[in-house]
KESEMAR-566897 format. One record per atom (N, C-alpha, C): z, x, y. Coordinates in steps of 0.02 Angstrom, whole numbers, plus 50000, padded with zeros to 5 digits. Layout:
! KESEMAR-566897
ZXY...
! end
This chain:
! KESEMAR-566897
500005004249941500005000050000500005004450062499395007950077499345010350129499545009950196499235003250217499185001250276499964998850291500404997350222501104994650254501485001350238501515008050235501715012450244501735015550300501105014450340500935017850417501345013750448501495006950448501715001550489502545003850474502845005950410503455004850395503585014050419503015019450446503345026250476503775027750514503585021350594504015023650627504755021150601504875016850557505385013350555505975019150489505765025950474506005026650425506825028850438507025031150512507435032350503508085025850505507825018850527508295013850487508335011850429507795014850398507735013250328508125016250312508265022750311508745026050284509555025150291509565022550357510275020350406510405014650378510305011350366510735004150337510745005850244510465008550214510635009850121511145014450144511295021350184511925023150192512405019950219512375017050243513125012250278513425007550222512755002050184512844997750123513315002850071513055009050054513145013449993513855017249993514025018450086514795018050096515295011750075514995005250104515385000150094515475000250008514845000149961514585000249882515495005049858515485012149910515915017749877516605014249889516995012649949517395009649953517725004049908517164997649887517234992649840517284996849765516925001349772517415003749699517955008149697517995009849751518995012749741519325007049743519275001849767519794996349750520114995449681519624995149635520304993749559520334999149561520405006849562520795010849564521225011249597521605008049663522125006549680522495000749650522214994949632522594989749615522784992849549522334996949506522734997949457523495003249444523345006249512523855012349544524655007049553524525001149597524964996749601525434993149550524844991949499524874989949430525414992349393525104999649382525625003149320526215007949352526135009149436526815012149481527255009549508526745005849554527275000849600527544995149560527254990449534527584985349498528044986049431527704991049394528194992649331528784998149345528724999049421529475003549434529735002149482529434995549524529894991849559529864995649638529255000949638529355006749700528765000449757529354996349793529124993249850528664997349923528985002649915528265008449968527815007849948528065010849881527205013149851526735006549850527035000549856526514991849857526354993549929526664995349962526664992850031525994999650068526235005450043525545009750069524935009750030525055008049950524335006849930524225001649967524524996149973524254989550001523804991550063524114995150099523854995750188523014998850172523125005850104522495007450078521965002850090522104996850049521704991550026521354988950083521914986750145521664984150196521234989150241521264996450245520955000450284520014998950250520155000850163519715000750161519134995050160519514988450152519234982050130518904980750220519314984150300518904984750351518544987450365518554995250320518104999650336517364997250322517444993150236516834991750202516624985250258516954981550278516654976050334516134978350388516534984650426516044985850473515454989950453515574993550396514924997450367514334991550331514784985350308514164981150284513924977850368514214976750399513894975350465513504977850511513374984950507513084988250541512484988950506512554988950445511844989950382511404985950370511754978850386511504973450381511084969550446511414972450512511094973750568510464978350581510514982650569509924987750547509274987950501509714983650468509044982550402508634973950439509014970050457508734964150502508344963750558508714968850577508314971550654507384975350635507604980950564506904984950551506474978050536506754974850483506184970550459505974965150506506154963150552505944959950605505334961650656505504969350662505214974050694504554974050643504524975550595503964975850543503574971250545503954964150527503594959350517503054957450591503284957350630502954956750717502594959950712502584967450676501884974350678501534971450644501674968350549501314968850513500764960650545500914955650576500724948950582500454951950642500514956050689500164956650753499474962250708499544966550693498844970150669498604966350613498894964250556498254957850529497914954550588498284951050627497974947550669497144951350711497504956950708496974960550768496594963950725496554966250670496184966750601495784961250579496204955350578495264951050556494884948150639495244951450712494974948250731494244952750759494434958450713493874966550736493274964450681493474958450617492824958150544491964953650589491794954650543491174952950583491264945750545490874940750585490704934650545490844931950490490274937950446490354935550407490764937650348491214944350377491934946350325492354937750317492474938550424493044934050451492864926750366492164924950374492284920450339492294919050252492144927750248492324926150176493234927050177493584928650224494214927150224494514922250205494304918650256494454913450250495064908250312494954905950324495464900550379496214899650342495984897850294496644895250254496984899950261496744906250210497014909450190497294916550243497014915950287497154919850345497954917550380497934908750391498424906850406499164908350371498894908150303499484909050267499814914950242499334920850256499214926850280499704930350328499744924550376500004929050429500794923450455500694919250411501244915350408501794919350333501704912250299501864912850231501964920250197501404923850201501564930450159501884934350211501664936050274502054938850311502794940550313503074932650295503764930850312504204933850258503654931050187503664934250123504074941650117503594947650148503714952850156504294957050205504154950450242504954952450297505334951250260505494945350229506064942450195506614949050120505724949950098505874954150049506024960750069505914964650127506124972150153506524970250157506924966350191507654964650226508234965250178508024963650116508314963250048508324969050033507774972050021507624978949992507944984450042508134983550074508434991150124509114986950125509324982250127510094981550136510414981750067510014980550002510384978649930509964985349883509464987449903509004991249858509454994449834509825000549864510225004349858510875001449849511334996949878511884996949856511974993249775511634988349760511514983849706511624990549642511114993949635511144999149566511685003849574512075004149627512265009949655512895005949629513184999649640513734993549608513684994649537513064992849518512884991449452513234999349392512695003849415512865011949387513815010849401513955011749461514555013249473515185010949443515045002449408515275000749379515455002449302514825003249279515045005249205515375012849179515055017249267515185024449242516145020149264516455020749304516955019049324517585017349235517015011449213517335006149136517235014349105516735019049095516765023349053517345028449051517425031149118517885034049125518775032749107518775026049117519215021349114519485022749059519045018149009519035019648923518475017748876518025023048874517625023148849517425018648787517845017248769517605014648697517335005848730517585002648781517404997748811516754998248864516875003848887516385003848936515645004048902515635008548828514965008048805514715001248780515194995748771514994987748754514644986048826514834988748888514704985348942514034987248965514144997248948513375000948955512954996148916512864994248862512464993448817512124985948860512634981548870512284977148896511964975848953512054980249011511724980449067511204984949031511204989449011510474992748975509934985348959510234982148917509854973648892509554971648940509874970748998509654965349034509134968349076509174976149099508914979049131508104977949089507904978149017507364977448977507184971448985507464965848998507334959649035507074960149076507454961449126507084961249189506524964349208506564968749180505644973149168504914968849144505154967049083504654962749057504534956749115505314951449135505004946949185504544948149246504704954549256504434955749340503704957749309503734961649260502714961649239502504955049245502654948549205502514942349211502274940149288503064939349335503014935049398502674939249442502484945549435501964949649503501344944949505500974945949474500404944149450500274931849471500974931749429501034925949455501044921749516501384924949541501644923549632501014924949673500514928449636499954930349665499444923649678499614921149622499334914649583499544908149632500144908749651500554902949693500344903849761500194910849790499994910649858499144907249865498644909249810498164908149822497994899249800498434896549768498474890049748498704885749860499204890849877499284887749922498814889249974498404892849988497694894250020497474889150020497124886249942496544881449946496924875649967497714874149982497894866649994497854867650064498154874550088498074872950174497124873250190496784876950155496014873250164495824867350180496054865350133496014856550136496304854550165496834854750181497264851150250496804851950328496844856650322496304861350375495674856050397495314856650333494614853250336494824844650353495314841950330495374834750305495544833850405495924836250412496254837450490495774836350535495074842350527494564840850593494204836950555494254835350526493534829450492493824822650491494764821350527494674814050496494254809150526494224810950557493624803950612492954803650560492824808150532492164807750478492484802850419492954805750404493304803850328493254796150339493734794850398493694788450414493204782550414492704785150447492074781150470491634783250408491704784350367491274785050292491794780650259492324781550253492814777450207493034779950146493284785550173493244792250115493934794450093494254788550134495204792450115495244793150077495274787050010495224788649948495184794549902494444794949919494064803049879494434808549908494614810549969494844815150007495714814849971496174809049973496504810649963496764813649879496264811849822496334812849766496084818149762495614821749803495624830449768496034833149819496524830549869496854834149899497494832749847497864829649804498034827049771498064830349732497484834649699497254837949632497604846049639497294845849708497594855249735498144853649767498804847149773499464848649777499624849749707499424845649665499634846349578499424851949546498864855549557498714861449560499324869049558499394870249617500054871949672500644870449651500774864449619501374861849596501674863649535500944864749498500894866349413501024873149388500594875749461500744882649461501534885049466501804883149514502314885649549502954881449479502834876949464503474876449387503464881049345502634883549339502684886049287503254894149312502974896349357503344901249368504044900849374504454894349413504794896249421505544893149341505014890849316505464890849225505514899249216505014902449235505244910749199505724912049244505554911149311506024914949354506724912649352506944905449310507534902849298507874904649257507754908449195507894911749166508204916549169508074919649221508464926649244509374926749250509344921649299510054919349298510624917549246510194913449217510814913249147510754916649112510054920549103510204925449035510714932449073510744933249126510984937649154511704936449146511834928349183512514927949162512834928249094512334928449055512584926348991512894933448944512304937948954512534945448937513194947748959513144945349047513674948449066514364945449034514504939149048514984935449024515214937048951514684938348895514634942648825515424946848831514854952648887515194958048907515844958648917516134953648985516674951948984517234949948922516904945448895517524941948870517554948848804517024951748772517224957748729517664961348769517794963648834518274966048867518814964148848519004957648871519634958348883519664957948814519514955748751519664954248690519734962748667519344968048687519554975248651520184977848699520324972848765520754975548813521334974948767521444966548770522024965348724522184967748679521844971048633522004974748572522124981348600521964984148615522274991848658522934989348692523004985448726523704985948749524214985448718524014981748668524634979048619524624982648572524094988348567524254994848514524534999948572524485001848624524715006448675524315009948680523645008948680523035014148689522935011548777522875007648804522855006148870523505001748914523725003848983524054998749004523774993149057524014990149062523754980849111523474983949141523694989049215523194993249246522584991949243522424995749181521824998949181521444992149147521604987649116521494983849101521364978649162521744978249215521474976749265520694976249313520754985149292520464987449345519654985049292519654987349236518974985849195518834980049213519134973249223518944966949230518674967649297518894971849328518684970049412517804976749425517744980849376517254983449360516784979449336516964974849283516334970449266516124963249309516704962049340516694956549382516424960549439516284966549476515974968749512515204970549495515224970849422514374973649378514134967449379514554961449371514094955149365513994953149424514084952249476514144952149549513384953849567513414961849538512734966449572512174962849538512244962649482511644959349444511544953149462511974950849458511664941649492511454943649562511584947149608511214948849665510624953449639510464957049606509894958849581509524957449546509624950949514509094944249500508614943049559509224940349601508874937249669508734940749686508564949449696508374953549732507594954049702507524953349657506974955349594506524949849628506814943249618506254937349632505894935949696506424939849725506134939049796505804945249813505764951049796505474955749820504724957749764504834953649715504124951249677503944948649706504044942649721503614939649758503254941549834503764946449872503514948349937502824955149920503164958149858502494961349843501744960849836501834953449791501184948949777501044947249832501344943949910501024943249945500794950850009501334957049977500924963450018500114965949978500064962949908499684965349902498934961349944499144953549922498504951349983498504951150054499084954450078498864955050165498314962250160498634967150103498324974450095497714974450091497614968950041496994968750019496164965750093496634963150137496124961650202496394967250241496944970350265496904976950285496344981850285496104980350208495934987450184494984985750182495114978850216494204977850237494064983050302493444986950275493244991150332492814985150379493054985050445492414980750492491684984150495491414978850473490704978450464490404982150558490794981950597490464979250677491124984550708490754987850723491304994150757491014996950819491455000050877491095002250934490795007850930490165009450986489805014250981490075020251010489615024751046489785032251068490075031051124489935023751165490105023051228489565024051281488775020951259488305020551317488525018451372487975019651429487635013051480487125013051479486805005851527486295005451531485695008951544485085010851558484745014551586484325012351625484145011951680483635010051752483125009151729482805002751743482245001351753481795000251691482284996851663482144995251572482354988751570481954983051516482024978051492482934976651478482934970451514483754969851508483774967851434483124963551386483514964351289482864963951266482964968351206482244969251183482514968751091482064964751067482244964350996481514969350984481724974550934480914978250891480944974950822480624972950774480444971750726481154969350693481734965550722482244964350678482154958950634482504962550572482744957750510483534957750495483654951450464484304951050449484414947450392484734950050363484884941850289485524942950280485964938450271486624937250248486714939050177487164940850145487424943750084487404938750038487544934150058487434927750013486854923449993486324926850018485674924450052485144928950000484764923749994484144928349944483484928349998483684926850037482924928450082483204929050155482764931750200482984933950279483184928950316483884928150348483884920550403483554924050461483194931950474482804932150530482144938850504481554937950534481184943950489480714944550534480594951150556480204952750596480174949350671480834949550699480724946450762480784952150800480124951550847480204955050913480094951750983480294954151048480134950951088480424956851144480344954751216480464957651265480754954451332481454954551339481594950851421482024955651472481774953551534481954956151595482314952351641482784955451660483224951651707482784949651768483044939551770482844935651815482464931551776482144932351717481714929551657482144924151618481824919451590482244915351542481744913351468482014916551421481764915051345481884909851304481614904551304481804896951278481614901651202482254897451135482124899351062481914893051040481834890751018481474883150977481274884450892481784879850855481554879150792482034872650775481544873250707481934868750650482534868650643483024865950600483774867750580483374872550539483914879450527484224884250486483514888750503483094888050554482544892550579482894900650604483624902250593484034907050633483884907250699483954902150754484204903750805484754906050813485174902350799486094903350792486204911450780485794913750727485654920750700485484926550750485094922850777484774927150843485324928650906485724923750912486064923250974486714926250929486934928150858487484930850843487384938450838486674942050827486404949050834486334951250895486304945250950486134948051023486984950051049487494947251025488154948251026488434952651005488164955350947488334959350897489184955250865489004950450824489384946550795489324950150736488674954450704488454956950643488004961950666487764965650629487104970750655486694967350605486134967550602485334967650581485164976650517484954974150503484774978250415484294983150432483674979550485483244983450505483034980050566482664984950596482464983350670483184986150714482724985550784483224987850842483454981750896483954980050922484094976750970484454981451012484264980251079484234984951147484384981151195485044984251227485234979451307485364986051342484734983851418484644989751442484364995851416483954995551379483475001451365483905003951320484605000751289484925005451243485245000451187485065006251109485385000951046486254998651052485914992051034486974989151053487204993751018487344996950955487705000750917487925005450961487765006851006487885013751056488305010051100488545003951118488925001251175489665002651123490265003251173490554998851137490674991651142490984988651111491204981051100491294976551156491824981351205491994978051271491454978651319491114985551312490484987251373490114980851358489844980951283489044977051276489624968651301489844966651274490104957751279490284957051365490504965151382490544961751448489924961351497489354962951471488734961551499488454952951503489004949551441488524942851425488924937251432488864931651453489144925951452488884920051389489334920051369489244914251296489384908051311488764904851283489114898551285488744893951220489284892951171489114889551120488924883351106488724880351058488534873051055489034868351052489534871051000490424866151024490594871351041490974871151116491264870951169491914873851133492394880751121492854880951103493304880751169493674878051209494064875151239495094877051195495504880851226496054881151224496634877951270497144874751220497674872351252497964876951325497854876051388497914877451454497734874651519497624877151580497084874051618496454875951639496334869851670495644872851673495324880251701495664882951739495754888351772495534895351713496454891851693496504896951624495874899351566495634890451563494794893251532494104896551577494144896751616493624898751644493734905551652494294906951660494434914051699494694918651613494374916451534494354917951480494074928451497493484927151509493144932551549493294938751589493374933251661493454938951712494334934151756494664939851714495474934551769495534936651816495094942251831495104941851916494714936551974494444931451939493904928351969494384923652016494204920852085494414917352140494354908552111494684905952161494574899252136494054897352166493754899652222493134898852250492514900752191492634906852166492064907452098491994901052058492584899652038492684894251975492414888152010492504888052090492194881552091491374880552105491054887552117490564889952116490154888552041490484890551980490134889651917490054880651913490694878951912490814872451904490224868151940490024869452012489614866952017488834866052005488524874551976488144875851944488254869951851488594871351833488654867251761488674859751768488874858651834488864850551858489444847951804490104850451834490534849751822491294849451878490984851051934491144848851993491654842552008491184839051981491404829651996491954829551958491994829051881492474827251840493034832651835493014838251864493554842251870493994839651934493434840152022493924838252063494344831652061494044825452017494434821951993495014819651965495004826351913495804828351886496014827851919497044826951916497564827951943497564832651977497534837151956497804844451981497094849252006496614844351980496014851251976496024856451933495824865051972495894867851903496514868251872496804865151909497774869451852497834862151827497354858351826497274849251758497524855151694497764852151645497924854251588497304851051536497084854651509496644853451445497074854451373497034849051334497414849051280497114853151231497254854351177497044861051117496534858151092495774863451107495044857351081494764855151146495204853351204494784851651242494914840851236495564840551176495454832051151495364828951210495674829151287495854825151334495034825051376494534827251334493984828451380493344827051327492754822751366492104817951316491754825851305491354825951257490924829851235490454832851259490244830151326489734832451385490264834851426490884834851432491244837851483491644843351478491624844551389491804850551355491384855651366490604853251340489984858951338489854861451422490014856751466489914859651542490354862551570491244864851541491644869251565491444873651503491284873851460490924879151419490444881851462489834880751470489414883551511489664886651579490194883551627490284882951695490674892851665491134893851625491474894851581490964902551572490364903351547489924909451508489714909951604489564908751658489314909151724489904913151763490504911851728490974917451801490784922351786491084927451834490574933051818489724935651834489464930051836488734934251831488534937751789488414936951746488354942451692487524943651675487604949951665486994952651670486364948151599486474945751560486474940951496486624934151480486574930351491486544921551491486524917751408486904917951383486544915651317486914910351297486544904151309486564897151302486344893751233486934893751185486794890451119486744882651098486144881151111486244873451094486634869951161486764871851217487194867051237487134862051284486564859751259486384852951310486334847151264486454847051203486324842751156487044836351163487554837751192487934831851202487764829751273487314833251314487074828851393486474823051392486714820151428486204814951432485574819651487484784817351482484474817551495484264822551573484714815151630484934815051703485184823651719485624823851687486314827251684485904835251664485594833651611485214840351584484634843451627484394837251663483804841151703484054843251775484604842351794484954845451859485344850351839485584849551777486104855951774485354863451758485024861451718484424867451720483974869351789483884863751824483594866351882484414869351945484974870051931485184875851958485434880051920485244880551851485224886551825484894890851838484154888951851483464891551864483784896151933484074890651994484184894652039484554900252063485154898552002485704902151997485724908051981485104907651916485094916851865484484920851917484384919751979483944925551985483854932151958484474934151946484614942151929485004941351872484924938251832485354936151758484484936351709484824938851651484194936351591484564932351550484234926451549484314918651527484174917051432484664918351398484234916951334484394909451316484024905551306484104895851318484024894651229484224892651212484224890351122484374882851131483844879251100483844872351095483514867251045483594863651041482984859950992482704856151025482734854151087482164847551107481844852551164481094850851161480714855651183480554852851270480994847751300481204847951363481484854451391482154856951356482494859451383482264867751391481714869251345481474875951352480714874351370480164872151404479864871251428479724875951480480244875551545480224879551600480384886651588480324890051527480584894651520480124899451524480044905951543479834911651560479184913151513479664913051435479594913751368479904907851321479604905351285479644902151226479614906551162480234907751133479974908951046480054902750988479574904350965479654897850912479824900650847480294898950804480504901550740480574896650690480134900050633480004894650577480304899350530480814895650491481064899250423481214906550417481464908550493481734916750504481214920050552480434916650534479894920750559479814918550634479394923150671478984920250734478354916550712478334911450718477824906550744477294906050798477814907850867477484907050911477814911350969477574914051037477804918151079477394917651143477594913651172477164912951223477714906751295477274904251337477254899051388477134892751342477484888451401477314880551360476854880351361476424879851398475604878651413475174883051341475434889851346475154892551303475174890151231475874888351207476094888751137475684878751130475614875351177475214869151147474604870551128474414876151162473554876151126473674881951056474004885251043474194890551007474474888350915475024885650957475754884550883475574879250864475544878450817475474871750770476384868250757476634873150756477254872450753477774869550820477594871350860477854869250919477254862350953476964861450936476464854450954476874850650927477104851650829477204843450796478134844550835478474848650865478904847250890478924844850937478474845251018478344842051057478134835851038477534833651006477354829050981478024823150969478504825350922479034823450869479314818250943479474823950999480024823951063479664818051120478934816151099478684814551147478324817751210478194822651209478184827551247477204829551250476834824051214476134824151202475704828651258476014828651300475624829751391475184837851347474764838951373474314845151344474374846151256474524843751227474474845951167473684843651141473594850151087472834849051055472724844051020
! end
């Protein structure tokens, strides 16, 4: 476990500081029956009231000493794993948020959540254990029987023998539950999936009439989850009584070989004492080292799947640290291809093209034609297999991450919108931007009206999603949203498809006015909205189709006619 070793470096010297403080308190708790048994066979069988009275004070020095040493250990070890857990849940976090696309989604949502929840907590829970008990628990355990050995051997090896037992127990169970618990986390993945999915889809579920079906395979993966998790935890129940059961064995052969030694004169009450308080201290450790076992199995099973996305190298990493270069095409695709891993053929192949700032490139296709594709390579969401993409005369791979994104304003087809205000979203970008800017975009996106409306304006609160706001009023603080800034790059995904008509042909004619010195990339499907565009590409099934002017591509594309055609849009077509 690599990655939770670097995270647990700086922390080593509490690691070490709380098992010594525990392992003092551990040393103390076993001089105790060596005093009570001191009491035992001096003070009481000779009536020497000092000698009760200063071992006694013994007892109390040490029974405070061991208080504040378990307090300080126990502080220390709470404090590291706290500290850990915040490192280990803040760099997952910032680890899948460096994966490209399409790692992020073979991750997964679910399982990310529970990731950085659930196993997280897992692993805190279980260090916290492991540095405050790791060490004192065996350190009880050993100490005890060497203690019974010394004592009188001939008992103490009944007691060796059976903590030896249980210890072969517990070996075999923990091979079992590693592997298992592994089983229980990923059972609980696919239910928060489905919760997940069932959550943004109920308005679908609903209006199909699908509770039913939805709720019986959600149903299937709680019983699933459920089936899983008995099964394990019948083994893991086990531990306990068979543990108690050895030990208790143990015991009662005690006192039963005790009694017979005393009453032959091979041992006195003393010591007979003190053995009972040795195994009542050995059974103590072990029933805490049950629970230490189950829980730090299990935090393992879930270090091994945080490790296991740790240890994804990002596909999408920064470059040498370009800039731009003068007097070069602000994006130039050469011959790119791309295909997804999952994919037996290219979602893009052989696209090239050429734009210059102040220019606007309308994309036009079918569903699954890779536009979406196009506008996630111009981002560098993913790189391309072959071919070059170039902003500013230079390959993105050469930017880094922050240089190239802060050249471009995004704006997607749903509108991702966060619980804040409106302010707060716009100024996503650039938080240095004025409220005069923001009301500057706003009115470019023609979003103006329904903002100054709000209560508050921009400091209106937008609920998580954007719920408190219609679907045309999401996509236009989205857009208003990719415009602070100015950015040297414009790239408009789909997002006129929740505007009405009115709304769409004013918000583009001050776009037109707006990007003088911006390059405009427009992605759409109705061949209104890319018409006025500089450049039209048309993409059929990954490929170029067509590359030209509207005017041009009606006498040209066959492909872009039956879409105009489709749209109504007959005016010049062949």
């Amino acid at each position: 476990m690599k990655e939770l070793k670097t995270i647990l470096r700086p922390h080593y010297g509490k690691i070490a500081l709380a098992p010594l403080f525990k392992l003092i308190e551990a040393m103390f708790e076993l001089l105790i029956p060596l005093i009570v048994a001191q009491i035992i066979n001096v003070g009481i069988a000779t009536g020497d009231v000092p000698f009760i009275l200063w071992r006694g004070a013994w007892l109390l020095g040490l029974a405070v000493a061991g208080i504040l040493c378990a307090l300080v250990g126990q502080y220390v070890a709470a404090q590291m794993a706290a500290q850990v857990g915040r490192t280990l849940r803040s760099r997952l976090w910032a680890h899948v948020m460096r994966l490209s696309h399409e790692q992020a989604g073979d991750v997964g949502a679910g399982r990310l959540m529970n990731l950085v929840s659930s196993d997280a907590m897992q692993v805190q829970g279980g260090l916290n254990l492991l540095v405050r008990l790791g060490l004192r628990v065996p350190f009880l355990a050993v100490g005890g029987v060497v203690m019974s050995l010394l004592l009188n051997p001939a008992i103490g090896l009944v007691f060796l023998g059976s903590v030896a037992l249980l210890g072969v127990i517990l070996f075999f169970l923990i091979r079992y539950l590693l592997p298992a618990f592994g089983r229980v986390q990923g059972s609980q993945d696919e239910l928060t999936r489905l919760a997940r999915e069932n959550l943004a889809g109920a308005r679908v579920i609903r209006a199909f009439h699908r509770q039913k079906s939805e709720e019986d395979v959600f149903s299937d993966a709680a019983t699933d989850l459920t089936r899983v998790t008995v099964r394990v935890g019948r083994i893991a129940a086990l531990m306990n009584p068979v543990s108690g059961l050895l030990i208790n064995l143990a015991v009662f052969v005690t006192l039963y070989l005790g009694a017979r030694h005393t009453y032959q004169d091979l041992s006195n009450p003393g010591e007979i004492v003190a053995l009972v308080s040795y195994m009542t201290t050995t059974l103590l450790a072990i029933a805490v080292a049950v629970h230490l076992v189950l829980i730090c199995t299990r935090a393992a099973a879930s270090a091994k799947r945080i490790e296991a996305v740790l240890a994804l190298e990002p596909a999408v990493t920064d470059g040498i640290g370009a800039d731009p270069k003068p007097n070069t095409p602000t994006l130039h695709f050469d011959h790119v291809t791309f295909t997804y891993h999952h994919s037996a053929r290219p979602a893009l192949a052989d696209v090239s093209f050429t734009l210059h700032s102040g220019q606007t490139l309308g994309i036009i296709g079918g569903t699954g034609s890779g536009k979406s594709t196009l506008a996630n390579l111009i981002l560098r969401f993913m790189d391309a297999q072959t071919g070059t993409v170039e902003v500013g005369g230079v390959p993105i791979q050469d930017y880094t991450l922050r240089a190239l994104r802060g050249q471009m304003g995004f704006a997607p087809q749903k509108a991702a919108l966060f619980s804040g205000t409106v302010a707060e979203n716009l100024r996503m970008a650039y938080p240095s931007a004025t409220d005069a800017d923001l009301w500057d975009t706003l009115r470019v996106a023609q979003a103006e009206d329904f903002v100054g409306e709000m209560p508050q304006g921009l400091n209106s609160v937008i609920e998580q999603g954007g719920r408190n706001l219609s679907g045309g009023q999401r996509q236009r603080l989205g857009i208003a949203r990719a415009l602070v800034g100015r950015p040297g790059i414009l790239l408009l995904d789909d997002v006129f498809s929740s505007l009405d008509y009115l709304t769409e042909h004013t918000l583009g004619q001050a776009l037109r006015t707006w990007a003088r010195d911006t390059a405009v990339v427009l992605i759409s499907q109705r061949g209104a909205s890319v018409r006025h565009a500089d450049q039209i590409l048309v993409l059929e099934d990954g490929g170029v189709a067509g590359l030209g002017t509207h005017q041009d591509l009606l006498k040209s594309c066959t492909i872009y006619q039956e879409i105009c055609r489709s749209q109504g849009l007959e005016e010049g077509v062949d």
